[in-house]
Legacy VTK file of the C-alpha trace (Angstrom):
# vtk DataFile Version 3.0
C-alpha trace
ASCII
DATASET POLYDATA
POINTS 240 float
-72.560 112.862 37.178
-70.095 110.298 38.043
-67.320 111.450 40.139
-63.694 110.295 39.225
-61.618 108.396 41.688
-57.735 108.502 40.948
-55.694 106.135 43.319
-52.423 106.810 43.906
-50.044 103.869 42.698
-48.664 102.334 45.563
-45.481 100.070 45.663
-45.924 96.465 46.148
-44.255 95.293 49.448
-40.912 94.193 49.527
-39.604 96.557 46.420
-38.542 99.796 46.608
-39.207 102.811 44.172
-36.979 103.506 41.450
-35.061 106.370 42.840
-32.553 108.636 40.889
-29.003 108.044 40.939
-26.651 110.737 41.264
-23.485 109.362 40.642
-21.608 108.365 37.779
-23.342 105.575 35.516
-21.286 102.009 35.888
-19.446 101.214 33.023
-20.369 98.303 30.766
-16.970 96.715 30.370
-18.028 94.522 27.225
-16.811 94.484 23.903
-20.439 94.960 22.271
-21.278 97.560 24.574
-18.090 99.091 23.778
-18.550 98.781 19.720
-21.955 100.290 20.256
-21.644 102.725 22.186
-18.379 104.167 19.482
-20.813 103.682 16.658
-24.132 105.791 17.805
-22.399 109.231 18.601
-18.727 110.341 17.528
-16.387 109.684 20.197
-14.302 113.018 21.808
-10.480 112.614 22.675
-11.488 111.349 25.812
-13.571 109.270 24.731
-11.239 107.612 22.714
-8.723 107.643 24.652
-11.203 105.602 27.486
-11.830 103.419 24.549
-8.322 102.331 23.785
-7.857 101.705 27.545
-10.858 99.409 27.742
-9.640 97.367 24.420
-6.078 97.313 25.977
-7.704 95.768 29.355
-9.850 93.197 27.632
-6.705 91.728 25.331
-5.111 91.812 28.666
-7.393 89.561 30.309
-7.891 87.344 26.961
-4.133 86.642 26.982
-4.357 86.159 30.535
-6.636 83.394 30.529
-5.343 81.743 27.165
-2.049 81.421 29.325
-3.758 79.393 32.240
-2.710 82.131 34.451
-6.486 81.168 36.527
-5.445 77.430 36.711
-5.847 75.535 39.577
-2.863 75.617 41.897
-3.714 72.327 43.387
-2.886 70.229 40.128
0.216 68.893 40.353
3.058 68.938 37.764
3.648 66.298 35.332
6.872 64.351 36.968
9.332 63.160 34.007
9.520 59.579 32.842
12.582 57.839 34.368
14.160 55.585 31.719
14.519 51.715 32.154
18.253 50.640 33.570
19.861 48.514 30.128
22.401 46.426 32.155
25.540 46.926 30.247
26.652 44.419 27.760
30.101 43.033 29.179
32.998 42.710 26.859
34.208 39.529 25.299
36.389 37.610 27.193
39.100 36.539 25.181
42.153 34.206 26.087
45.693 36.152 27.161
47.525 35.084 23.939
44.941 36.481 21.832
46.233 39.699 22.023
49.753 38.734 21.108
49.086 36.558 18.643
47.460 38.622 16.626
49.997 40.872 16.716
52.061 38.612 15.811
50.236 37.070 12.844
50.299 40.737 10.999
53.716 40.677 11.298
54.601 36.775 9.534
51.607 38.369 6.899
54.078 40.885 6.075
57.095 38.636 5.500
54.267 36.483 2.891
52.264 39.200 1.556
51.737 38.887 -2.287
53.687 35.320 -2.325
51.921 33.656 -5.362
49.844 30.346 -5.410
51.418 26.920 -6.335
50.364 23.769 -5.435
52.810 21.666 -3.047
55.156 24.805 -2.716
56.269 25.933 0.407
58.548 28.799 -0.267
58.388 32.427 -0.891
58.003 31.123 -4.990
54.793 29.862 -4.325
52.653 28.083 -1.530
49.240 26.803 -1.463
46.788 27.009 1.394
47.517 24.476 3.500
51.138 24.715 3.554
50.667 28.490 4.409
48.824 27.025 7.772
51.891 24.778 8.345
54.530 26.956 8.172
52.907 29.846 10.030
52.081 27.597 13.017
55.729 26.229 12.703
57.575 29.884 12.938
55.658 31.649 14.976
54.157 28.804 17.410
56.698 26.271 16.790
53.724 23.617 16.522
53.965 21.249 13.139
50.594 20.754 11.725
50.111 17.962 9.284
50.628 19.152 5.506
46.704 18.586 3.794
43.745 20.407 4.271
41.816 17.359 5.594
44.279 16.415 7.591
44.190 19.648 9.331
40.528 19.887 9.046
40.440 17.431 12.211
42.458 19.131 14.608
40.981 21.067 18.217
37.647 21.341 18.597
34.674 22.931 15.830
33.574 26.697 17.089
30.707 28.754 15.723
31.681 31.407 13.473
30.742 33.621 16.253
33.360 32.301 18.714
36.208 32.973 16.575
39.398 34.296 18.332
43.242 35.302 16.318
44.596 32.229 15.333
41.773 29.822 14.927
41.733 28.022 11.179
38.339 28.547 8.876
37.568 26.348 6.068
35.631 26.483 3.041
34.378 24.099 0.602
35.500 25.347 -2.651
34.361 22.292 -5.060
32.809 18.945 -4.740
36.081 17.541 -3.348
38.417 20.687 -2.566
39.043 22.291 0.450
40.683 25.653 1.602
41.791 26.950 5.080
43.207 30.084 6.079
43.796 31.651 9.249
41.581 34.161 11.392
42.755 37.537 12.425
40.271 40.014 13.843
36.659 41.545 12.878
35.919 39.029 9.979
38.950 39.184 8.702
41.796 36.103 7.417
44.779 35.590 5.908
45.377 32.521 3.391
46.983 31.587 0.057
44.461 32.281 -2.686
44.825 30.682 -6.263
44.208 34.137 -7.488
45.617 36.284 -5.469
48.739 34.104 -3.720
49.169 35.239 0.381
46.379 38.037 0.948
43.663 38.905 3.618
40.146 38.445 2.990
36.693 38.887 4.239
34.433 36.214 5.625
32.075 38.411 5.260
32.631 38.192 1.171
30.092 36.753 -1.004
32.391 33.992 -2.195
33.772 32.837 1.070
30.381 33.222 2.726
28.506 30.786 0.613
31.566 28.406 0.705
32.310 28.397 4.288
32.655 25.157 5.881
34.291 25.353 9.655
36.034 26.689 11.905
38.293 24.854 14.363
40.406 25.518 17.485
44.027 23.763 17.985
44.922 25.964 20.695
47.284 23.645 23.458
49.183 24.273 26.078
52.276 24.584 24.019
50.778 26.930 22.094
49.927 29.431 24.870
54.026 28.963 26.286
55.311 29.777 22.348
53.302 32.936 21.879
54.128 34.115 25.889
58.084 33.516 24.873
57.301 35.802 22.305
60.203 34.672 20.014
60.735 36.537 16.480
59.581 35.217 13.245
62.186 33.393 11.134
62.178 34.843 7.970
60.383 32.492 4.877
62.631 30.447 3.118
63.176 30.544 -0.435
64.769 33.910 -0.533
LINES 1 241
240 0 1 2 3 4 5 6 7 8 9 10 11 12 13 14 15 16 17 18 19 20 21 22 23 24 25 26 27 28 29 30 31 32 33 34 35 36 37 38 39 40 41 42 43 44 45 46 47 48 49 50 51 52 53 54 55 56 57 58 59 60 61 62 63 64 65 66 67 68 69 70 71 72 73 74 75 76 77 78 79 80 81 82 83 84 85 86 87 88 89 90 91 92 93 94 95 96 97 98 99 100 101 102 103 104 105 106 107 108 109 110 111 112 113 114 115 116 117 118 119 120 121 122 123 124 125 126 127 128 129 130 131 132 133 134 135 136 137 138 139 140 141 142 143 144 145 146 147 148 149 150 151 152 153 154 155 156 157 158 159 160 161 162 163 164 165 166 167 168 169 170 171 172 173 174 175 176 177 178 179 180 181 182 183 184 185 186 187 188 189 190 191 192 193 194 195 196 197 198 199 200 201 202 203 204 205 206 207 208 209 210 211 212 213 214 215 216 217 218 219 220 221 222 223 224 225 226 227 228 229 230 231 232 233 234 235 236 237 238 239
């Protein structure tokens, strides 16, 4: 008869037996474990109540970390771009009877505004272009210009359109032998005698005086400068 031998089971070195805990089980924060454990047995008020908490603590911590709240410190902050200096553009230097002279140009337009074309005339019954040039010169600057276009066409000193100043004279070459001149004022603008309109201001700008513009020239002189500083009135036109 063979006799049975039970061994006790000993514990391998270095691990200890499983021992009973007596204190409360540790809680299993995750969501699964949370899902699970709601879904096998019918939570009490408690229960639920522990539930809600633990949802309201893991949303908290979600947020928490979609809001880098756990970045590192040590990064440092984004420092604005500083925009590039634009050095200032200065303003157009323009010469001290400029000013006056345009002022008074408006004011001898007045006195010819609506005067109607006629060639040779040089009255307030008609004047054409270039006598408009000599008698504004005449009253207001008490220069004489000569009496044609080409003539006056050669006086001064050619400017680029983009140098223009009150007072300078623009031409335009209206026909295979014709020639018009008027007067500059101010942003683009000149007075002359039209053939269709008589003594008006007009646009350089325009279509038609844009693709017949020919020069511009600049008489101003000494005795120019002393008429306009004198500042003496207009005469009115003749013809009256």
């Amino acid at each position: 008869m063979k006799t049975e031998h039970r061994t006790t089971a000993q514990p391998r070195r270095g691990r200890q037996p499983h021992a009973d805990n007596t204190g409360p089980a540790p809680v299993n924060y995750s969501l699964t474990a949370i899902l699970v454990a709601a879904k096998s047995s019918p939570p009490s008020r408690r229960q639920w109540l522990r539930l809600l908490s633990h949802l309201a603590l893991f949303g908290l911590l979600v947020n928490l970390l979609g809001c880098g709240l756990f970045d590192s410190r040590d990064r440092p902050e984004p420092q604005p771009e500083i925009a590039p200096l634009i050095a200032p553009v200065p303003a157009p230097q323009l010469a001290d009877d400029s000013t006056l002279l345009r002022g008074r140009l408006y004011q001898h337009y007045k006195l010819w505004k609506g005067t109607p074309y006629r060639m040779g005339g040089m009255t307030t019954r008609g004047i054409d272009c270039s006598g408009f040039v000599l008698i504004t010169f005449k009253a207001l600057l008490d220069v004489r210009l000569p009496r044609t276009v080409d003539e006056q066409a050669t006086l001064g000193r050619g400017i680029a359109p983009a140098e223009l100043r009150s007072g300078d004279l623009v031409f335009f070459q209206t026909g295979a032998t014709l020639r018009h001149v008027g007067i500059y004022l101010e942003r683009g603008r000149f007075m002359h005698a039209s053939t269709r309109g008589g003594v008006m201001i007009s646009l350089l700008a325009d279509g038609y005086w844009r693709q017949r513009f020919w020069q511009a020239r600049r008489i101003r002189t000494p005795q120019i400068a002393r008429a306009v500083k004198r500042g003496s009135a207009s005469p009115s036109p003749s013809g009256k």
